[in-house]
C-alpha positions in Angstrom: 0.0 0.0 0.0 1.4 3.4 -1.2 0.4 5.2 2.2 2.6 2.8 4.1 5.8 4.4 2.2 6.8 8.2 3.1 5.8 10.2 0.8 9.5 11.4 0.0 10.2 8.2 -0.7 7.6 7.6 -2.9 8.3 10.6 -4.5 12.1 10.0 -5.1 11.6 6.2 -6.4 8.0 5.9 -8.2 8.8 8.2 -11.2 11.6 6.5 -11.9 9.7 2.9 -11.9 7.2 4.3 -14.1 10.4 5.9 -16.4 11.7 2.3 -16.7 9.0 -0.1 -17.1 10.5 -1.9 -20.0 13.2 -2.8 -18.0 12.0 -3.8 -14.7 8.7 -5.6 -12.6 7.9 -4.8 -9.1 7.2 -7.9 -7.2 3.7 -7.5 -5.2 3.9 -9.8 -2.2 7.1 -8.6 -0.5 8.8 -7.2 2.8 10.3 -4.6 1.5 9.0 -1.1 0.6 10.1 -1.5 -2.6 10.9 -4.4 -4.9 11.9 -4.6 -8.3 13.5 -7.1 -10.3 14.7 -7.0 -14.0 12.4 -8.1 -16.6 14.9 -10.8 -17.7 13.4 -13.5 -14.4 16.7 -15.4 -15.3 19.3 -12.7 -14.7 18.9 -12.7 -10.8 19.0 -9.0 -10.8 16.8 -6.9 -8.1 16.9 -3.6 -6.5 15.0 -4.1 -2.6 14.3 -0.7 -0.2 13.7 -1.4 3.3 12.9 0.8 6.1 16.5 1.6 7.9 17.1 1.9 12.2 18.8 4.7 11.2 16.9 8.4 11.5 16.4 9.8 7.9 17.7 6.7 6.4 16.4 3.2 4.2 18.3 0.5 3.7 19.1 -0.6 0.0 19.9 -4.1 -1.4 20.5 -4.4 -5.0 22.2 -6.9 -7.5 24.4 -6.0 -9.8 26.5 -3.7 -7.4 27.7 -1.7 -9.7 29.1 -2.3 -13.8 32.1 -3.9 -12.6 30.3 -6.9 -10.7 27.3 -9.0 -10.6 27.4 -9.1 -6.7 25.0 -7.6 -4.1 25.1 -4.1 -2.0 23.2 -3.4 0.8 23.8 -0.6 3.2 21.7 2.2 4.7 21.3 5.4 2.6 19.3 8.8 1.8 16.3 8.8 0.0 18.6 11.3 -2.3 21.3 8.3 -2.4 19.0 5.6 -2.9 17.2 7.3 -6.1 20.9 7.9 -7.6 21.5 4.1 -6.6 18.2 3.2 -8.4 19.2 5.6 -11.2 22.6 3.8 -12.2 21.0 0.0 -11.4 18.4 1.1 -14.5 21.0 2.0 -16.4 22.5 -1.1 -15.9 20.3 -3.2 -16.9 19.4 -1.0 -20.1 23.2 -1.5 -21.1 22.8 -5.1 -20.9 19.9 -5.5 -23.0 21.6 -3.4 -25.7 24.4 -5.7 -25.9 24.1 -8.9 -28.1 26.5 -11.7 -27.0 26.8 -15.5 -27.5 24.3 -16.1 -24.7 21.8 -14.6 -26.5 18.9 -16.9 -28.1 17.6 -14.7 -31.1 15.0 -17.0 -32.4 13.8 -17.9 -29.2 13.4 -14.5 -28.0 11.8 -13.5 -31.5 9.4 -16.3 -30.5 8.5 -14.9 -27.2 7.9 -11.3 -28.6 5.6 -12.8 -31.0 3.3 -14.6 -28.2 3.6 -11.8 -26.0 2.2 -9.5 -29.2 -0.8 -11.9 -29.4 -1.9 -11.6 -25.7 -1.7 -7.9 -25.4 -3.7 -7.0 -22.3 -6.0 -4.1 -22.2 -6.3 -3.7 -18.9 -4.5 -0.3 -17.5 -3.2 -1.9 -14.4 -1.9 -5.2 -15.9 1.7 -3.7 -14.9 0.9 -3.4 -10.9 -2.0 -5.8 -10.3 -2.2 -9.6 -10.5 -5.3 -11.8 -12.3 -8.3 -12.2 -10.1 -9.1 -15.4 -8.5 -10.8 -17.1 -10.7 -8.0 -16.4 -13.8 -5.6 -17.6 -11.5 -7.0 -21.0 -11.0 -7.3 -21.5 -14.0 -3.6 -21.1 -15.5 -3.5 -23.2 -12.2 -4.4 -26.1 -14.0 -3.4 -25.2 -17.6 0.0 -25.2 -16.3 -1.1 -28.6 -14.5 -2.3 -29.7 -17.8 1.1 -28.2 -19.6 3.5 -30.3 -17.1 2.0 -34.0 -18.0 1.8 -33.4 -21.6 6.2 -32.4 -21.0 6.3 -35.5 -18.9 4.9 -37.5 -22.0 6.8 -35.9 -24.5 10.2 -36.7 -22.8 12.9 -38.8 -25.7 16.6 -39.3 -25.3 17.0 -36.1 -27.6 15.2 -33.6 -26.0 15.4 -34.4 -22.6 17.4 -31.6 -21.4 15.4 -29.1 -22.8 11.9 -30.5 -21.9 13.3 -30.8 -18.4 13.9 -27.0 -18.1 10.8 -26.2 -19.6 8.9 -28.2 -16.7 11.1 -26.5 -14.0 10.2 -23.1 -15.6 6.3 -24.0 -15.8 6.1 -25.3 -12.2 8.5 -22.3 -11.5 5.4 -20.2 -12.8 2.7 -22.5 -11.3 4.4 -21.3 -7.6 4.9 -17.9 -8.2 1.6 -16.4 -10.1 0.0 -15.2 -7.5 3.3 -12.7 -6.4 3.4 -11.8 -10.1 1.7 -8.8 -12.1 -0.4 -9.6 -15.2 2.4 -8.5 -17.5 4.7 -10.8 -15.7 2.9 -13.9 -15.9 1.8 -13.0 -19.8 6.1 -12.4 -20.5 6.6 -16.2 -18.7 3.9 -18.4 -20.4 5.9 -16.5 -23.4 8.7 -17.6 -22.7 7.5 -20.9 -22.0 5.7 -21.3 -25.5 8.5 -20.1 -27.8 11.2 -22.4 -25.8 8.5 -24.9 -26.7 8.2 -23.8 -30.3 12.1 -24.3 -30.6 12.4 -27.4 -29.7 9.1 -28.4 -32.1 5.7 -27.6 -34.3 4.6 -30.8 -32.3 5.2 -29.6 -29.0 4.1 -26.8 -29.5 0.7 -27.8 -30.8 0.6 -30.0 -27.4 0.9 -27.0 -25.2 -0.5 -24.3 -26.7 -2.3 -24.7 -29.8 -5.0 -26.6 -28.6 -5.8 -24.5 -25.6 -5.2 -20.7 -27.4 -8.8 -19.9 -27.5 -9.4 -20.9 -24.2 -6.5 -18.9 -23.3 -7.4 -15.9 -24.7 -10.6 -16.2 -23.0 -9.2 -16.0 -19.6 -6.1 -13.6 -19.7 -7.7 -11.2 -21.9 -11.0 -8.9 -21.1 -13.9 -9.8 -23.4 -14.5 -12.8 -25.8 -11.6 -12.8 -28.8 -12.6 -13.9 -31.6 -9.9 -16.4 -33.7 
C-alpha cells in the first residue's frame, strides 16, 4: 500500500519505476517497501528498499553492485542516495539489454515477442496488479495440464530441454499469485517459444490446442480467432 511508504520516498523512487518499465517488474507480495527485479526472471538481478534503524535513512539491497560486478550491496542510505542508486542499477540493466552476445537466443526471444504480441492486455493496471481469482485457477491447471503433456513428450533427444521447460512451468505454477499480469503473460511466453524451438509438435501439445481458451481467460472480453 502506497500510504505505508513516506511520501518522500515515494516521490524519489515511483517516477523512476514508471520511467523504466520496459526494463524492470515490481514484485507485489514482499517485505520490502520496494521491490523490483529486472524483466529478464533469469538474470537474478533486483533492486529491494527497506525501512532503515537509522533516523532519515532506508536500507538498499541491489544486485548488480555496480558495472564492474554481478554481486549484491546493501547498506543504509538517503532517500537522495538511494534514487541515484536506483538511477545507475536502470542504467545497468538497459546497457545489458543493448548488448548482443553469445548467450543470446535470437529465435527464441523472436518467438517470445511474438506470443507476448498476441496476448496484449488491455487492462491499464496489468503492470501493478495480478489476475483475479478465478483467472488464476485457471492457469492453475493449464499449467497442470502443460506439465504431464512435457512429462509424456520426454525422448533421449530432447530431454534436457523439456526438463527446463517443466522447472520453468512449475516455477510459474508457484509464483503467479506474487506476479503482475504482465509478468505472468512475459513467462507463459517464454515458455511457448522455448517450446516452439524445440518443435511444431510440441508446440501444438501445449498451446495450440488450448489458445482460444486462453485468450478467454487472460484477456478482457470474448476474442474472436
Amino acid at each position: 500500500m502506497k500510504k505505508n511508504i513516506a511520501l518522500n520516498l515515494l516521490k524519489e523512487i515511483q517516477p523512476k519505476i514508471d520511467k523504466n518499465k520496459e526494463l524492470i517488474a515490481p514484485i507485489l507480495k514482499t517485505d520490502a517497501l520496494f521491490h523490483l527485479i529486472d524483466n529478464d526472471a533469469k538474470s537474478g538481478f533486483y533492486f529491494k528498499i527497506y525501512v532503515s534503524q537509522e533516523v532519515n535513512k532506508y536500507t538498499s539491497e541491489f544486485k548488480p553492485s555496480h558495472s564492474s560486478s554481478t554481486g549484491i550491496s546493501k547498506s543504509p542510505q538517503t532517500v537522495e542516495s538511494i534514487g541515484k542508486q536506483f538511477d545507475t542499477w536502470c542504467g545497468i540493466l538497459k546497457e545489458y539489454n543493448e548488448i548482443h552476445s553469445i548467450y543470446d537466443d535470437p529465435i527464441t526471444e523472436e518467438y517470445q515477442r511474438e506470443f507476448e504480441n498476441q496476448f496484449q492486455l488491455t487492462d491499464e493496471d496489468a503492470e501493478y496488479t495480478s489476475f483475479d481469482l478465478d483467472k488464476q485457477l485457471s492457469i492453475d491447471h493449464y499449467l497442470e495440464n502443460v506439465v504431464l503433456k512435457l512429462e509424456s513428450s520426454i525422448n533421449e533427444t530432447n530431454k534436457n530441454e523439456i526438463e527446463y521447460l517443466i522447472t520453468e512451468t512449475k516455477a510459474l505454477q508457484n509464483e503467479q499469485t506474487k506476479l503482475t499480469k504482465k509478468q505472468v503473460i512475459n513467462r507463459l511466453s517464454k515458455i511457448w517459444a522455448s517450446a516452439r524451438k524445440i518443435g511444431l509438435n510440441l508446440l501444438k501439445e501445449i498451446f495450440i490446442e488450448a489458445r482460444k481458451e486462453l485468450i478467454n481467460i487472460l484477456i478482457k472480453g470474448m476474442i474472436e480467432n
